[in-house]
SEGU-304635 format. One record per atom (N, C-alpha, C, O, CB): residue in three letters; atom name; residue number from 1; x, y, z. Coordinates in nm, 4 decimals. Each point is the difference from the previous one (the first is absolute). Glycine has a CB too. Layout:
BEGIN
{type: ALA atom: CA seq: NUM px: X py: Y pz: Z}
...
This chain:
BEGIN
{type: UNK atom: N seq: 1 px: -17.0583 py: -10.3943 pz: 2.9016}
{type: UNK atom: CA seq: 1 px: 0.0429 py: -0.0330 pz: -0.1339}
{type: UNK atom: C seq: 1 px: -0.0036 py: -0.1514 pz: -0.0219}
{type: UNK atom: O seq: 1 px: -0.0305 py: -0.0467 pz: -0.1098}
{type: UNK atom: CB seq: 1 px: 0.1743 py: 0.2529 pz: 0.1061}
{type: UNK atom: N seq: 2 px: -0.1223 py: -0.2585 pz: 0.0762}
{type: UNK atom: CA seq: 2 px: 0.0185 py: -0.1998 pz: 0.0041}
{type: UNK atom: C seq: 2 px: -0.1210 py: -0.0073 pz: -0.0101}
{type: UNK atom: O seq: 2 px: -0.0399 py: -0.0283 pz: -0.1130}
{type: UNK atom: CB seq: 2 px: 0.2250 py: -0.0721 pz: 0.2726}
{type: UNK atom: N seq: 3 px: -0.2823 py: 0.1200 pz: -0.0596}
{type: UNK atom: CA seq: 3 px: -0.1557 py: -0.0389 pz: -0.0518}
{type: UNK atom: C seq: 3 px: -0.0350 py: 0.0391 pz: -0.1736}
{type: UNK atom: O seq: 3 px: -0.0401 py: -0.0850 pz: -0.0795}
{type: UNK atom: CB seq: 3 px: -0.0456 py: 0.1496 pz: 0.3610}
{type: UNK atom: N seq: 4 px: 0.1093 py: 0.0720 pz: -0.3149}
{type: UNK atom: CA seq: 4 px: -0.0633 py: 0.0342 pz: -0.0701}
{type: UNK atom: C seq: 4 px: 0.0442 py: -0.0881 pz: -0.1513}
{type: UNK atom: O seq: 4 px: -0.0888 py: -0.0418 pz: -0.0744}
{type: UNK atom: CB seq: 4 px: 0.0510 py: 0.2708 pz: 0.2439}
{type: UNK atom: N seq: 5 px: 0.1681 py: -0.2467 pz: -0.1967}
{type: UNK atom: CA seq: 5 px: 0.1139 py: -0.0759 pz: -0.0695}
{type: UNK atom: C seq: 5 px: 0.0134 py: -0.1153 pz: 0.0559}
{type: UNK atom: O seq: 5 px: 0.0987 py: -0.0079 pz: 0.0731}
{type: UNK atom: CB seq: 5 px: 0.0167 py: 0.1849 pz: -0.1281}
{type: UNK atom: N seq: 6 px: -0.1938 py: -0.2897 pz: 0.0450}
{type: UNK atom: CA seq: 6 px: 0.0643 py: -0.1480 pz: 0.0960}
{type: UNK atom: C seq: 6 px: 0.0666 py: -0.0358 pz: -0.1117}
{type: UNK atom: O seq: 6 px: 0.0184 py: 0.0433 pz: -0.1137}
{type: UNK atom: CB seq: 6 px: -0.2008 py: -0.1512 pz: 0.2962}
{type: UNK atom: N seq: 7 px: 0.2174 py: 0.0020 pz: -0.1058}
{type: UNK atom: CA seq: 7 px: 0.1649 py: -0.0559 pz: -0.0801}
{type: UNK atom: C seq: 7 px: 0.0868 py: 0.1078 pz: -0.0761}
{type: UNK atom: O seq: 7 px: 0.0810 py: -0.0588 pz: -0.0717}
{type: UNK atom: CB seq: 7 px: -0.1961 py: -0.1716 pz: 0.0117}
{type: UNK atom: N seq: 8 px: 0.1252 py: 0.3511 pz: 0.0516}
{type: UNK atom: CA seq: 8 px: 0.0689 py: 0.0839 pz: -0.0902}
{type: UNK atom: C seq: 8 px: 0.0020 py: 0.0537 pz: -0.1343}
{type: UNK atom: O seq: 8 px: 0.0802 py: 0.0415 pz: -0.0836}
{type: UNK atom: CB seq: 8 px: -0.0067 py: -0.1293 pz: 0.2186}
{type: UNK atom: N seq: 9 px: -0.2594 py: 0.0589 pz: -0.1101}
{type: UNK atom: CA seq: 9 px: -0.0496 py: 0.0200 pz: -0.1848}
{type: UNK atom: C seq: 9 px: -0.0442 py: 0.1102 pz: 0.0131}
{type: UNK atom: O seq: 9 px: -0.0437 py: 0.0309 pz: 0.1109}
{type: UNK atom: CB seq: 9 px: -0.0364 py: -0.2406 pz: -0.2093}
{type: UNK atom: N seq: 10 px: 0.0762 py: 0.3177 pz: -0.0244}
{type: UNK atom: CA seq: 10 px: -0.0222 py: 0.1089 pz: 0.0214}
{type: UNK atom: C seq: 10 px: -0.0962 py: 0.0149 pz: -0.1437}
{type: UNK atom: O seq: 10 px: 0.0419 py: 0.0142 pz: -0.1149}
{type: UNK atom: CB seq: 10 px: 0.1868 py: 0.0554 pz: 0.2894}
{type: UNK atom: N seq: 11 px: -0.3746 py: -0.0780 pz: -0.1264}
{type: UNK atom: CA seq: 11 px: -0.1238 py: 0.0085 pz: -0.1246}
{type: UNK atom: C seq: 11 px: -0.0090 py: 0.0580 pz: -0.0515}
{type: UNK atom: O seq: 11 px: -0.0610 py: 0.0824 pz: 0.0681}
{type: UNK atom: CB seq: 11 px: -0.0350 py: -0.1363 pz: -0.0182}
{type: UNK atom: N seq: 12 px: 0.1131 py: 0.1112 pz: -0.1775}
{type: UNK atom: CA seq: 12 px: 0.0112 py: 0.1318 pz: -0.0701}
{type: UNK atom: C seq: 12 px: -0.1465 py: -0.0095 pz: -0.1206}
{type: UNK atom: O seq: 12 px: 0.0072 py: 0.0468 pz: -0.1136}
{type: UNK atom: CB seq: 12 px: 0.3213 py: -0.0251 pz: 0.1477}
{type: UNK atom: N seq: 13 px: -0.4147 py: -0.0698 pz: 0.0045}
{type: UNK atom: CA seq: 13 px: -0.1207 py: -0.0399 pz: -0.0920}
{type: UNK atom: C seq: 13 px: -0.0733 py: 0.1516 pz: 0.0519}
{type: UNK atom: O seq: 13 px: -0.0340 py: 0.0403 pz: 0.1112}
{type: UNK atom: CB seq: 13 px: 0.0091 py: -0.3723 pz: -0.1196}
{type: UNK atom: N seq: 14 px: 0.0203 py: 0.3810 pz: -0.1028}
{type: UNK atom: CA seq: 14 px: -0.0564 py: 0.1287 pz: -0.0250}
{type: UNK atom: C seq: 14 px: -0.1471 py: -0.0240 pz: 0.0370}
{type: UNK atom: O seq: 14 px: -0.0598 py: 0.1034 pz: 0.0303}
{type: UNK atom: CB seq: 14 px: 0.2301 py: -0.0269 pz: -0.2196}
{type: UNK atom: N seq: 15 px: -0.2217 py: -0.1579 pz: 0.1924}
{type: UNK atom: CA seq: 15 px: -0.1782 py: 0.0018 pz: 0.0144}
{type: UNK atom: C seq: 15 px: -0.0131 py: 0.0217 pz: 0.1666}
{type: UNK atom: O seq: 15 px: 0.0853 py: -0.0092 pz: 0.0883}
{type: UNK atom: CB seq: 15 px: -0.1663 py: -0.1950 pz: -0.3143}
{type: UNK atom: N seq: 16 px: -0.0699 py: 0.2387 pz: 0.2310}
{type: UNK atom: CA seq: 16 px: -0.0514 py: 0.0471 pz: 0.0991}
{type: UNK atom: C seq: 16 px: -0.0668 py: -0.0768 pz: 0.0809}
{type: UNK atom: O seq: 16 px: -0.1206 py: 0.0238 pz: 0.0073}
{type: UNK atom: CB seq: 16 px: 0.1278 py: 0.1356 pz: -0.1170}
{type: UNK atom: N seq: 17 px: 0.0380 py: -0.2514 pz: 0.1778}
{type: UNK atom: CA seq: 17 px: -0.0932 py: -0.1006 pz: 0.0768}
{type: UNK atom: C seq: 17 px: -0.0370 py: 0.0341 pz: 0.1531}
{type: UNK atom: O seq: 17 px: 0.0488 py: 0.0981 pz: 0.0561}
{type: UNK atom: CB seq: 17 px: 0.0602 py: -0.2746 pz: -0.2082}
{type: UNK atom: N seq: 18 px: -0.1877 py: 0.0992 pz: 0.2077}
{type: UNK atom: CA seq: 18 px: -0.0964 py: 0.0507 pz: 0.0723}
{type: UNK atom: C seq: 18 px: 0.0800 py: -0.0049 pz: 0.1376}
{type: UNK atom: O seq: 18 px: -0.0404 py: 0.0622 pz: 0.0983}
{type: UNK atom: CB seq: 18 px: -0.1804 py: -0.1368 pz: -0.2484}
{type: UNK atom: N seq: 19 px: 0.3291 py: 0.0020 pz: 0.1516}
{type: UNK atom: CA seq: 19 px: 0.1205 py: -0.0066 pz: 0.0704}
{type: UNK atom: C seq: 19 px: 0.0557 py: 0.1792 pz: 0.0389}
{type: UNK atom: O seq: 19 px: 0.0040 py: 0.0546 pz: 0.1103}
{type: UNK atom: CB seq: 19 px: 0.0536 py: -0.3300 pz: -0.2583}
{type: UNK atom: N seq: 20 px: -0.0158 py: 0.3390 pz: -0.0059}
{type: UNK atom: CA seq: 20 px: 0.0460 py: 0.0644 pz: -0.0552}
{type: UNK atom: C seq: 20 px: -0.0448 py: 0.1400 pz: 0.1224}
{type: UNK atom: O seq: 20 px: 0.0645 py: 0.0626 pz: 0.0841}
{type: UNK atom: CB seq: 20 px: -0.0602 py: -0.2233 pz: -0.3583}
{type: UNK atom: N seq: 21 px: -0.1586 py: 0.1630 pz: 0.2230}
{type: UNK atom: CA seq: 21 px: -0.1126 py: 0.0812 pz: 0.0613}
{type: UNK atom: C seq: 21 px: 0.0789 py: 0.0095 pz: 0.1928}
{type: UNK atom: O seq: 21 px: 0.0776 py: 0.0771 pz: 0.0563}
{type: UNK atom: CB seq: 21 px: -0.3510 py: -0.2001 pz: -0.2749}
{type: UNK atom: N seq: 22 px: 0.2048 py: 0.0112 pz: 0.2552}
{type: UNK atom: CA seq: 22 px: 0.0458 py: -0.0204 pz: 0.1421}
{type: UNK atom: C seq: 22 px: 0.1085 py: 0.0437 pz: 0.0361}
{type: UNK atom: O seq: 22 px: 0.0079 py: 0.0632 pz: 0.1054}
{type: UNK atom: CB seq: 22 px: -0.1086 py: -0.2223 pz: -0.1049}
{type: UNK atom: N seq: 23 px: 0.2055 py: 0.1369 pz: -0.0760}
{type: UNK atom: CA seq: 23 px: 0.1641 py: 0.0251 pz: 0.0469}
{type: UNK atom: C seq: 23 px: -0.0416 py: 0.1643 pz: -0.0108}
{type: UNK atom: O seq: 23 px: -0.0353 py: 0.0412 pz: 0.1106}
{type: UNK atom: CB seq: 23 px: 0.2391 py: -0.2790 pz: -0.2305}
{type: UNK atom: N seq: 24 px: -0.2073 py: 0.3150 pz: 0.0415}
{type: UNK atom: CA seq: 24 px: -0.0253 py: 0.1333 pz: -0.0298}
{type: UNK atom: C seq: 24 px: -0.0699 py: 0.0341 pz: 0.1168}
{type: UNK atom: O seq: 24 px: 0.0681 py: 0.0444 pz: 0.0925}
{type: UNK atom: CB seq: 24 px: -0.0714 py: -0.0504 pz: -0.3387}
{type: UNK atom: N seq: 25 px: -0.1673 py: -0.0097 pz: 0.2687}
{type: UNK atom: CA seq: 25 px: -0.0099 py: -0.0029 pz: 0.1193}
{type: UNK atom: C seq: 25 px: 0.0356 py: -0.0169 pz: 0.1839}
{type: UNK atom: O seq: 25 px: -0.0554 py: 0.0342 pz: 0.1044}
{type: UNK atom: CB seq: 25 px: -0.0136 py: -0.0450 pz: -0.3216}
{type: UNK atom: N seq: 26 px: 0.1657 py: -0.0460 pz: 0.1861}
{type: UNK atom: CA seq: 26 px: 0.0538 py: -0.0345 pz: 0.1669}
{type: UNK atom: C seq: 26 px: 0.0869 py: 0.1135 pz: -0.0265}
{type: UNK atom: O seq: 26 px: -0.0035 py: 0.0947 pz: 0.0787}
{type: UNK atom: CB seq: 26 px: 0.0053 py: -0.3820 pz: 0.0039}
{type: UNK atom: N seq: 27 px: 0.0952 py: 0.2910 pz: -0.2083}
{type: UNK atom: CA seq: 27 px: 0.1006 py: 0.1145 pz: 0.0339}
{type: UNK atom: C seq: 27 px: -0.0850 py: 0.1240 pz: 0.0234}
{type: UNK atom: O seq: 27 px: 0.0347 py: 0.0714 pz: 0.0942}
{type: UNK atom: CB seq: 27 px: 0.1622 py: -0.1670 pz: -0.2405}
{type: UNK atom: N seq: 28 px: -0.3037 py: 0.1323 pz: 0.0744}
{type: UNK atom: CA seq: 28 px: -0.0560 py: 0.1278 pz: 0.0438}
{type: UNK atom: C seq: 28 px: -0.0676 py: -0.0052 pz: 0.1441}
{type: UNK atom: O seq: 28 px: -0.0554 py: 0.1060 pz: 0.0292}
{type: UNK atom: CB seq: 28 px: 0.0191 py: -0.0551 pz: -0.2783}
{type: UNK atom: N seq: 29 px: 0.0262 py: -0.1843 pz: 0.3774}
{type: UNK atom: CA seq: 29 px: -0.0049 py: 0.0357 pz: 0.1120}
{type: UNK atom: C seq: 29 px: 0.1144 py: 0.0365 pz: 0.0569}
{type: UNK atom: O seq: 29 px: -0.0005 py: 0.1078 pz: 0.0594}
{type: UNK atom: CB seq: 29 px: -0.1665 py: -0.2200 pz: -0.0587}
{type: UNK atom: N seq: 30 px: 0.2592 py: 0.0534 pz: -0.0036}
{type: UNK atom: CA seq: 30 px: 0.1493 py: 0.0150 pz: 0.0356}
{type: UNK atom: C seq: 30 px: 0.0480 py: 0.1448 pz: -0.0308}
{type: UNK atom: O seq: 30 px: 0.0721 py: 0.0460 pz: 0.0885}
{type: UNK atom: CB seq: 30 px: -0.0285 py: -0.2973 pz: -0.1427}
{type: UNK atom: N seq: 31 px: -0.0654 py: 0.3261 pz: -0.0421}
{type: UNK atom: CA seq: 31 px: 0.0513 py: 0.1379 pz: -0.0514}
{type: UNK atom: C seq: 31 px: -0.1061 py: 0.1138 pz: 0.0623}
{type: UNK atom: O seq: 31 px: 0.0333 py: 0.1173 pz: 0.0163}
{type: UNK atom: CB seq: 31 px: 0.0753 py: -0.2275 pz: -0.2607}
{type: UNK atom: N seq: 32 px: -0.2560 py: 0.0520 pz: 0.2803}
{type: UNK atom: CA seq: 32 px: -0.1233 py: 0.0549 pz: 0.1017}
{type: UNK atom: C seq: 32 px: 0.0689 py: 0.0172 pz: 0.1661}
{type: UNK atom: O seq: 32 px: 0.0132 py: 0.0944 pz: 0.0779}
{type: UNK atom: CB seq: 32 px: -0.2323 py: -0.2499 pz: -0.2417}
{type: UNK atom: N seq: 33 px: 0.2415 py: 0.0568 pz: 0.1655}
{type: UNK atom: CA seq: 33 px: 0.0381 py: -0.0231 pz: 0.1738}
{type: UNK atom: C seq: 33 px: 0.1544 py: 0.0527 pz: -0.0192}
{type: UNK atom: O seq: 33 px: 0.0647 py: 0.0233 pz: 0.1020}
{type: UNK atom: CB seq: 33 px: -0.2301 py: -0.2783 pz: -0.0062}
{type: UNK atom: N seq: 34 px: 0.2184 py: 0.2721 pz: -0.2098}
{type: UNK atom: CA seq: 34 px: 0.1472 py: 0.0934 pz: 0.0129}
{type: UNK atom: C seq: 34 px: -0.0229 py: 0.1249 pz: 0.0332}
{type: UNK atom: O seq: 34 px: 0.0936 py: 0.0591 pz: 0.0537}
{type: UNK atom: CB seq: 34 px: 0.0166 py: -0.1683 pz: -0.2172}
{type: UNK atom: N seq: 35 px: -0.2133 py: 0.1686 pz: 0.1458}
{type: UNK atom: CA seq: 35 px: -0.0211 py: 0.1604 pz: -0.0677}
{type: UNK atom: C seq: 35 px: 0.0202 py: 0.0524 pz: -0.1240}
{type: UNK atom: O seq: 35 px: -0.0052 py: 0.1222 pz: -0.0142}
{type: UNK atom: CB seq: 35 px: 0.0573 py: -0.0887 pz: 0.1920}
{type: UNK atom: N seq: 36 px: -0.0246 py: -0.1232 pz: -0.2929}
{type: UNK atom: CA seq: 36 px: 0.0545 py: 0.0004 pz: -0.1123}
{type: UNK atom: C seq: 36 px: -0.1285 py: 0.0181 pz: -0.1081}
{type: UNK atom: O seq: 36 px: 0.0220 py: 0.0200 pz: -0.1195}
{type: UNK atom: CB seq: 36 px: 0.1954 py: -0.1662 pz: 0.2162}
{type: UNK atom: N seq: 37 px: -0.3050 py: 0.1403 pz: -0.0615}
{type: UNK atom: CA seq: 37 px: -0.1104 py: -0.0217 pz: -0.0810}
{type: UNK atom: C seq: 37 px: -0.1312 py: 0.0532 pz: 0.0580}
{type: UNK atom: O seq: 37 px: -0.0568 py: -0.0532 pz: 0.0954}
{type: UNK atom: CB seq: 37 px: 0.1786 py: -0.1403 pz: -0.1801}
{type: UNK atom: N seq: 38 px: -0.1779 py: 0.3316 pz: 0.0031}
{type: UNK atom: CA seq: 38 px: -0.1567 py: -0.0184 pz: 0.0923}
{type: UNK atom: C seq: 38 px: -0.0764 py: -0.0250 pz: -0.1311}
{type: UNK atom: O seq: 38 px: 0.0323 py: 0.0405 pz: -0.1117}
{type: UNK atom: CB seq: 38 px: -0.0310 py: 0.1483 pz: 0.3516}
{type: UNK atom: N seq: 39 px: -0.0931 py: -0.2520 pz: -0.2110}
{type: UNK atom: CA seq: 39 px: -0.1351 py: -0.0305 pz: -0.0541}
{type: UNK atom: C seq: 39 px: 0.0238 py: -0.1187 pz: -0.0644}
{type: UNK atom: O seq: 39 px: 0.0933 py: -0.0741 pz: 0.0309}
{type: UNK atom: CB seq: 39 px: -0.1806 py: 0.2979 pz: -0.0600}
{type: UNK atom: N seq: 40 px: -0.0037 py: -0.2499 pz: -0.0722}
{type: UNK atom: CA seq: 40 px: 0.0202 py: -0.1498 pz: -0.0627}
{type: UNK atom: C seq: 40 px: 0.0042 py: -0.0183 pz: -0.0932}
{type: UNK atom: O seq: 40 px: -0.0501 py: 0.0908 pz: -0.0665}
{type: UNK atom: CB seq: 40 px: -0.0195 py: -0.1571 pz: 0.1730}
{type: UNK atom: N seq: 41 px: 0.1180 py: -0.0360 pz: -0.1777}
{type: UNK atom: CA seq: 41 px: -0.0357 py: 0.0110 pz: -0.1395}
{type: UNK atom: C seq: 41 px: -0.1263 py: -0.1158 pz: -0.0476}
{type: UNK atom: O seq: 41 px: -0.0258 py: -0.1053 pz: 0.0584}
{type: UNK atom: CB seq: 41 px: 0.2973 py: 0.1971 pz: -0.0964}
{type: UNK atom: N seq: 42 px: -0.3375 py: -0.0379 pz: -0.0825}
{type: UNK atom: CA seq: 42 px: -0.0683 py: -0.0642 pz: 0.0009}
{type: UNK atom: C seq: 42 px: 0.0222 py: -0.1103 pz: -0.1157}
{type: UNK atom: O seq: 42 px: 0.0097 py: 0.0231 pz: -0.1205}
{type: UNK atom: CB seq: 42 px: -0.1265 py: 0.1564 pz: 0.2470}
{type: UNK atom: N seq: 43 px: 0.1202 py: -0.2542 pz: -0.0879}
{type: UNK atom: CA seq: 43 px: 0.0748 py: -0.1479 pz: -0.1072}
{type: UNK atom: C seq: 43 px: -0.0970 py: -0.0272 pz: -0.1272}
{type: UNK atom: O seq: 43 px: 0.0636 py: -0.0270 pz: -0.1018}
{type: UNK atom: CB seq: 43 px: 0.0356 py: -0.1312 pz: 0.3322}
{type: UNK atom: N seq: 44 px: -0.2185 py: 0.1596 pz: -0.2432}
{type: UNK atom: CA seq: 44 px: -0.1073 py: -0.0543 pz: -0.0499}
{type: UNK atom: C seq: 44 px: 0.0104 py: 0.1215 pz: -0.1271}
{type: UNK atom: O seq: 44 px: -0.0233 py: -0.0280 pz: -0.1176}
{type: UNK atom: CB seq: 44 px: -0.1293 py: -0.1076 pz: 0.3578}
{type: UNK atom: N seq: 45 px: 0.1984 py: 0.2968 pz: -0.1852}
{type: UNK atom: CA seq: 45 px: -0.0021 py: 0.0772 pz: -0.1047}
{type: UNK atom: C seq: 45 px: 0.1564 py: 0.0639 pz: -0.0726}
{type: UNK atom: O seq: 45 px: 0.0205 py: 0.0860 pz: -0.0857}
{type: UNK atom: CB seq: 45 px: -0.2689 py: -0.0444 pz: 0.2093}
{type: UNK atom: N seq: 46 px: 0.3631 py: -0.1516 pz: -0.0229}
{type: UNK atom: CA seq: 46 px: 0.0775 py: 0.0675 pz: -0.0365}
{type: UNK atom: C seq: 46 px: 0.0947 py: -0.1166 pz: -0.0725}
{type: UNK atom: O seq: 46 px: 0.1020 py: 0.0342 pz: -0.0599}
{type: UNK atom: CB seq: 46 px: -0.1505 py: 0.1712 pz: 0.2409}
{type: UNK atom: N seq: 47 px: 0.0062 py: -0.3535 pz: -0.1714}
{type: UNK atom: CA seq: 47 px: 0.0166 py: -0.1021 pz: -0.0377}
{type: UNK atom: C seq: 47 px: -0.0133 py: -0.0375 pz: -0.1641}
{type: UNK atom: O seq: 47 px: -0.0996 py: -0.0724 pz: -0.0011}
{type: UNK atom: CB seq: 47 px: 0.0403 py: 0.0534 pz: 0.2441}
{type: UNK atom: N seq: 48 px: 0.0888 py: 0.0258 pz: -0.3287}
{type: UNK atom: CA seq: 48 px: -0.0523 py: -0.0316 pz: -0.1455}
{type: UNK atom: C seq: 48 px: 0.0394 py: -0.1083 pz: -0.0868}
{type: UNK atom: O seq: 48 px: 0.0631 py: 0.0318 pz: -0.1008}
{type: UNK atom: CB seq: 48 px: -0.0776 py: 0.1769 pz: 0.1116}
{type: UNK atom: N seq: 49 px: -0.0220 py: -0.3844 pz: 0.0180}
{type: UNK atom: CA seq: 49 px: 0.1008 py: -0.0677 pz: -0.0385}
{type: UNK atom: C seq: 49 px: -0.0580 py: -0.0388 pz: -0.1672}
{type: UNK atom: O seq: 49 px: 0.0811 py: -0.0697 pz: -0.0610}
{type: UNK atom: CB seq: 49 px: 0.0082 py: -0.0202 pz: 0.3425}
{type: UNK atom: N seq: 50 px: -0.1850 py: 0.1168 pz: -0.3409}
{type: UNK atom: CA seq: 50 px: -0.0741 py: -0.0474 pz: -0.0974}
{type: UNK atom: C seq: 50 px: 0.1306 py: 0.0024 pz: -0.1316}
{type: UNK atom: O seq: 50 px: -0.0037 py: -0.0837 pz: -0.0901}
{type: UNK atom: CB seq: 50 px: -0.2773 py: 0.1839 pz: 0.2025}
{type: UNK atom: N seq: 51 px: 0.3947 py: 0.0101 pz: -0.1056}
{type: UNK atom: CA seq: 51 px: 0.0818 py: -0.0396 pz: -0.1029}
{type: UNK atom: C seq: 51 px: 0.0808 py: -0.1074 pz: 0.0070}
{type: UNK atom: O seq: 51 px: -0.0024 py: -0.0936 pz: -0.0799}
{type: UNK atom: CB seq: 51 px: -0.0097 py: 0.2884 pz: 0.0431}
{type: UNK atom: N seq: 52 px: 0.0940 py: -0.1831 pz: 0.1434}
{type: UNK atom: CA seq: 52 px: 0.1183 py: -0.1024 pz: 0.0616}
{type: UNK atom: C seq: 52 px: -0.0876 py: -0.1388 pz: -0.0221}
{type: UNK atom: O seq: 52 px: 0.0622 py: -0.1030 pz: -0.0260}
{type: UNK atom: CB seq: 52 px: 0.0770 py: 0.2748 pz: 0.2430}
{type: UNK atom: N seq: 53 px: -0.2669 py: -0.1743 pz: -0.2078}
{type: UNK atom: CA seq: 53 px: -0.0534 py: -0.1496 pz: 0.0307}
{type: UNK atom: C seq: 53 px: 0.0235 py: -0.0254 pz: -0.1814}
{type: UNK atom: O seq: 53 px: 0.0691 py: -0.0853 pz: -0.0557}
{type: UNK atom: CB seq: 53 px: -0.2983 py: 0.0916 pz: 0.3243}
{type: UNK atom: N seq: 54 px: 0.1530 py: 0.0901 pz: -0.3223}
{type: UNK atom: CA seq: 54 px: -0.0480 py: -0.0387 pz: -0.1145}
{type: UNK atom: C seq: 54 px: 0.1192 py: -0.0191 pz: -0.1299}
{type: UNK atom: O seq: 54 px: -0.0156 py: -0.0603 pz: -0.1062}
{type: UNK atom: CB seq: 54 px: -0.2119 py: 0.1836 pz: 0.2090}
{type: UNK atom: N seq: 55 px: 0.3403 py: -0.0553 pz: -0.0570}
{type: UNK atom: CA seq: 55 px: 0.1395 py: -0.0663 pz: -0.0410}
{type: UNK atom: C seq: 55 px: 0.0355 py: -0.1586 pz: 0.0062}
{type: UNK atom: O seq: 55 px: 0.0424 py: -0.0766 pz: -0.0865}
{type: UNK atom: CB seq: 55 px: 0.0225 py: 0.2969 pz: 0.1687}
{type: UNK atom: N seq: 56 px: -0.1060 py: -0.2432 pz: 0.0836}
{type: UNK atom: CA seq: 56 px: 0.0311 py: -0.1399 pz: 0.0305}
{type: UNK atom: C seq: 56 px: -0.0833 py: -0.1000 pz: -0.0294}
{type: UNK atom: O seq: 56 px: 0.0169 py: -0.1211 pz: 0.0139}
{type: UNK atom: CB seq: 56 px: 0.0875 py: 0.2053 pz: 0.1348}
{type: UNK atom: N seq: 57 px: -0.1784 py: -0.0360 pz: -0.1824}
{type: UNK atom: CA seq: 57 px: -0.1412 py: -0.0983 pz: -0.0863}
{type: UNK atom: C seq: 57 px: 0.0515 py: -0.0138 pz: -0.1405}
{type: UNK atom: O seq: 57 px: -0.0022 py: -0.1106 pz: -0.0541}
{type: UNK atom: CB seq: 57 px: -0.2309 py: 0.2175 pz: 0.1807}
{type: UNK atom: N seq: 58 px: 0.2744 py: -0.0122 pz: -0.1820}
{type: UNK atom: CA seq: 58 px: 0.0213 py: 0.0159 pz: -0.1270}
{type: UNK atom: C seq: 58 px: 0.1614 py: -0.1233 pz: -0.0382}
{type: UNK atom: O seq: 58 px: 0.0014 py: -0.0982 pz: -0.0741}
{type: UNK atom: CB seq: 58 px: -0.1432 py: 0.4119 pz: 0.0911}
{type: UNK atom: N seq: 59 px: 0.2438 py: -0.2619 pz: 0.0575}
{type: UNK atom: CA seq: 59 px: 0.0700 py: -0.0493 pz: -0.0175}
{type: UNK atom: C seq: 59 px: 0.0436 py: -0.1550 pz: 0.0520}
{type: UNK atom: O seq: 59 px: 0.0791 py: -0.0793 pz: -0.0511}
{type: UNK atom: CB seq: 59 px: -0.0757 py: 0.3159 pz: 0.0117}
{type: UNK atom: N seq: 60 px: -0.0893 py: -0.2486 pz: 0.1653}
{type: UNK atom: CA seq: 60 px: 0.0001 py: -0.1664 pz: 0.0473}
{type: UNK atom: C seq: 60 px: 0.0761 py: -0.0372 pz: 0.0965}
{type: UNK atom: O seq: 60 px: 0.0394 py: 0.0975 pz: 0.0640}
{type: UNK atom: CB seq: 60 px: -0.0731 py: -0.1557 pz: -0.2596}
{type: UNK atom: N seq: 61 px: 0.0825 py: -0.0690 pz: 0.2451}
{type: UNK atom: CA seq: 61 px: 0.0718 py: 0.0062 pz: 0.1121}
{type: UNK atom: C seq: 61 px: 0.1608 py: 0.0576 pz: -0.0601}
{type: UNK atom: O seq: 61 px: 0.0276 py: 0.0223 pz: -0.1179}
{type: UNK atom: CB seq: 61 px: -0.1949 py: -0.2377 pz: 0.2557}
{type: UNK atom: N seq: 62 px: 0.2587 py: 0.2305 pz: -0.0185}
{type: UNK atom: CA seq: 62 px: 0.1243 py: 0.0269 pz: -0.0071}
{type: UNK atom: C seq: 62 px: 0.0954 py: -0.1350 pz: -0.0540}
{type: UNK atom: O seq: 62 px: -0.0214 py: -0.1078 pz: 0.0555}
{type: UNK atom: CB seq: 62 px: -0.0410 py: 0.2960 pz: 0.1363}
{type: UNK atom: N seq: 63 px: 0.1220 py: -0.1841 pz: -0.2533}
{type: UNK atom: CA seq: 63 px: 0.0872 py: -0.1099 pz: -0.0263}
{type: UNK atom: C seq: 63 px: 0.1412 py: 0.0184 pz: 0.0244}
{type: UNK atom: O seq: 63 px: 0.0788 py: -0.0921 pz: -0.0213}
{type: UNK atom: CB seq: 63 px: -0.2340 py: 0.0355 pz: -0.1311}
């Protein structure tokens, strides 16, 4: 949790970054090597960020 939260911030930015992807990924090795999970998912088809982006385009940075 300290790694994931440094200093005690907790990111609540709804978008999908490539960060985002990875973190998702490691947990689905971790839940693989649990027994918690068979097969994979496939990110590329199960991933869809074209709205969330196109909100944040629309609306601009956060203020």
């Amino acid at each position: 949790m300290r790694a994931t939260y440094r200093g005690g911030v907790f990111n609540q930015d709804p978008r999908i970054t490539e960060g985002t992807l990875r973190s998702f990924q490691e947990e689905e090795q971790v839940m693989i090597a649990a027994g918690l999970l068979k097969g994979r998912v496939d990110y590329g088809r199960w991933v869809d960020k074209r709205l969330i982006d196109a909100v944040h385009a629309e609306a601009g940075p956060p203020q």
